[in-house]
C-alpha positions in Angstrom: 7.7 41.3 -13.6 9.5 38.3 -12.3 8.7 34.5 -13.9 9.6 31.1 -11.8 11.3 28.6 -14.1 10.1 25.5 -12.8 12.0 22.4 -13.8 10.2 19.2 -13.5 12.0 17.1 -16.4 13.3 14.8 -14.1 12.5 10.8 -14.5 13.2 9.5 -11.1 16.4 7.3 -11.5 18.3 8.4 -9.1 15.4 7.9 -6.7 15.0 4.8 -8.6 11.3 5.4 -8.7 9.7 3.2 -11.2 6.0 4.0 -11.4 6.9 7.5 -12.4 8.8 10.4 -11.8 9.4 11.7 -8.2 7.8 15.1 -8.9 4.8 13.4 -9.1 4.8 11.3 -5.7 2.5 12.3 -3.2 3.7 13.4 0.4 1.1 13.7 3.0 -1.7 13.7 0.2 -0.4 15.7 -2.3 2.3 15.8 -5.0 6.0 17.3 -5.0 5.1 19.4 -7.7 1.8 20.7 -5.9 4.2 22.1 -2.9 6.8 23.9 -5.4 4.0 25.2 -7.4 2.2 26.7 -4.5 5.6 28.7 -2.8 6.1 30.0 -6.2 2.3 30.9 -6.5 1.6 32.7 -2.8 5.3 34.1 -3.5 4.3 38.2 -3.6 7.5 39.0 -5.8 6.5 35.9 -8.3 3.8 37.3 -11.2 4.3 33.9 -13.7 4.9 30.5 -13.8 6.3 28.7 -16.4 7.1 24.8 -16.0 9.6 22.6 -17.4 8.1 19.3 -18.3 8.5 15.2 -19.5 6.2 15.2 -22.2 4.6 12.0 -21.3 3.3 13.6 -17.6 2.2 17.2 -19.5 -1.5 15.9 -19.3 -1.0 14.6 -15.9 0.3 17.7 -15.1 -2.4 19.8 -16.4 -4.7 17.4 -14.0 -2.9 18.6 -11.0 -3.4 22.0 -11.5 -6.7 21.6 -12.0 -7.4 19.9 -9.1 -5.2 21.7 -6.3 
């Protein structure tokens, strides 16, 4: 059984982002987050996912996944 560690504790600074962190930016429609997620997902060697969060985007987080 093999688990992807994702690591999205990131705030952006370096990117100097302001609105929020650049995980969360959309590129052609969809977030960052949303095309790391989905690798790890179709990945046949990959049985769990665990993500690394801020906890101020946990909820917007959870939204993500529910929609894509």
């Amino acid at each position: 059984m093999a688990t992807a560690l994702i690591f999205a504790g990131g705030t952006g600074k370096r990117m100097n982002t302001r609105s929020k962190p650049k995980q969360f930016l959309e590129i052609h429609g969809k977030p960052i987050i949303i095309y790391t997620l989905e690798h790890f997902e179709y990945h046949e060697g990959i049985d769990s996912i665990v993500i690394v969060c801020v906890k101020e985007y946990i909820e917007e987080l959870k939204g993500l996944l529910r929609r894509f």
